[in-house]
DOPA-314257 format. One record per residue (C-alpha): x, y, z; residue number from 1; residue in one letter. Coordinates in steps of 0.02 Angstrom, whole numbers, always signed. Each point is the difference from the previous one (the first is absolute). Example, Ala and Ser with C-alpha at 12.3 -4.5 7.8 and 13.67 -1.06 7.14 Angstrom:
DOPA-314257
X, Y, Z, n, res
+615, -225, +390, 1, A $
+69, +172, -33, 2, S $
This chain:
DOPA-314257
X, Y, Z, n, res
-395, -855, -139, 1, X $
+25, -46, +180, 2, X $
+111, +122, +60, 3, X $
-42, -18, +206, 4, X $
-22, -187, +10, 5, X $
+97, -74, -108, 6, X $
-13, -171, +81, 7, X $
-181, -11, -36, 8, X $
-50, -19, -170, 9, X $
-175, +52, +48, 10, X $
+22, +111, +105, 11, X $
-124, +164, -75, 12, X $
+95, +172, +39, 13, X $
-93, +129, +70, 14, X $
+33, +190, -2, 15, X $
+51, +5, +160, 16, X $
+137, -133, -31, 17, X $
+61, +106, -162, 18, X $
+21, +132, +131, 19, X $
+97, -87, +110, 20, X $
+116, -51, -132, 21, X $
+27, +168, -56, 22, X $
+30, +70, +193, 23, X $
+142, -129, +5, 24, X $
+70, +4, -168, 25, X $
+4, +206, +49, 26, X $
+113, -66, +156, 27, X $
+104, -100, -109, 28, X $
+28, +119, -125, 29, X $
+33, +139, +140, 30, X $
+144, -98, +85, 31, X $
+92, -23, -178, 32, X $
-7, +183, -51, 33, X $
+141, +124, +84, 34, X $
-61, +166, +15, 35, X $
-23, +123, -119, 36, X $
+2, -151, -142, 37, X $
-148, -89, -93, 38, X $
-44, -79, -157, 39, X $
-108, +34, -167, 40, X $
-152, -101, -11, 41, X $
-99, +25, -184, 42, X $
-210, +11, +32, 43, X $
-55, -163, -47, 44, X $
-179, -3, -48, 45, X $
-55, -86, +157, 46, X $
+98, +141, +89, 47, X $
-96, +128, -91, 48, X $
-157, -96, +24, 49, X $
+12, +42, +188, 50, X $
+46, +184, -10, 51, X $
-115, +142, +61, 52, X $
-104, +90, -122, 53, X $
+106, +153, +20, 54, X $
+154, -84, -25, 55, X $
+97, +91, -176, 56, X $
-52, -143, -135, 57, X $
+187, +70, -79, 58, X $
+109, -67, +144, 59, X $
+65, -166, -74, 60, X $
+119, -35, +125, 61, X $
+26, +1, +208, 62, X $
+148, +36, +104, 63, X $
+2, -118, +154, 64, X $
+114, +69, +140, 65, X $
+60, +28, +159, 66, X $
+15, +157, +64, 67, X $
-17, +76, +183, 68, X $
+3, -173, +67, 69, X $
-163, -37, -98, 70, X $
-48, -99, -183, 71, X $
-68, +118, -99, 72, X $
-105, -18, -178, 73, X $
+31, +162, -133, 74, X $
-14, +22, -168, 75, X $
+132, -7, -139, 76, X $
-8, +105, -129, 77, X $
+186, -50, -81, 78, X $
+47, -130, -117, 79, X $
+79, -130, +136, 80, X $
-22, -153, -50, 81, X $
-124, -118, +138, 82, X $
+151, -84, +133, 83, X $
+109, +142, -15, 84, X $
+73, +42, +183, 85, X $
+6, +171, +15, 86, X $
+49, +133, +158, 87, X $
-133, +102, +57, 88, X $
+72, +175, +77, 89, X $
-118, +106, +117, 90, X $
-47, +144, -129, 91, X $
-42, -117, -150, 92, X $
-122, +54, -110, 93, X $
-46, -104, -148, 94, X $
């Protein structure tokens, strides 16, 4: 899929344009988000796929949020289902 140049059906993506994407869709998604909410995201295979090593195999589910002015990527451990909008508070622990 041709996600960075979508006017070119050629165009070849490279990692550094995957990147790129990412950095502004991070922007994007930062500007939406008040403070202190976010949203469940469910680990998708190619999610996993990119994970450290170390990362808990168990997690199978991400909180994306904004908190202290910053997006921030935890795990989930509930039963939320994935688009839920949830509030984040400073002393969460999940």
């Amino acid at each position: 899929m041709n996600y960075t140049n979508p006017s070119n059906p050629d165009y070849e993506e490279t990692p550094s344009d995957w990147l790129n994407a990412a950095m502004i869709f991070s922007r994007a998604f930062y500007t939406v988000l008040q403070p202190n909410a976010g949203i469940v995201v469910d680990m998708t295979v190619e999610i996993k796929s990119t994970m450290p090593p170390d990362f808990p195999k168990d997690v199978v589910k991400l909180l994306v949020c904004k908190v202290n002015d910053k997006i921030q990527i935890r795990e989930c451990r509930d039963e939320t289902p994935e688009g839920t909008h949830v509030m984040v508070f400073d002393d969460y622990q999940n």
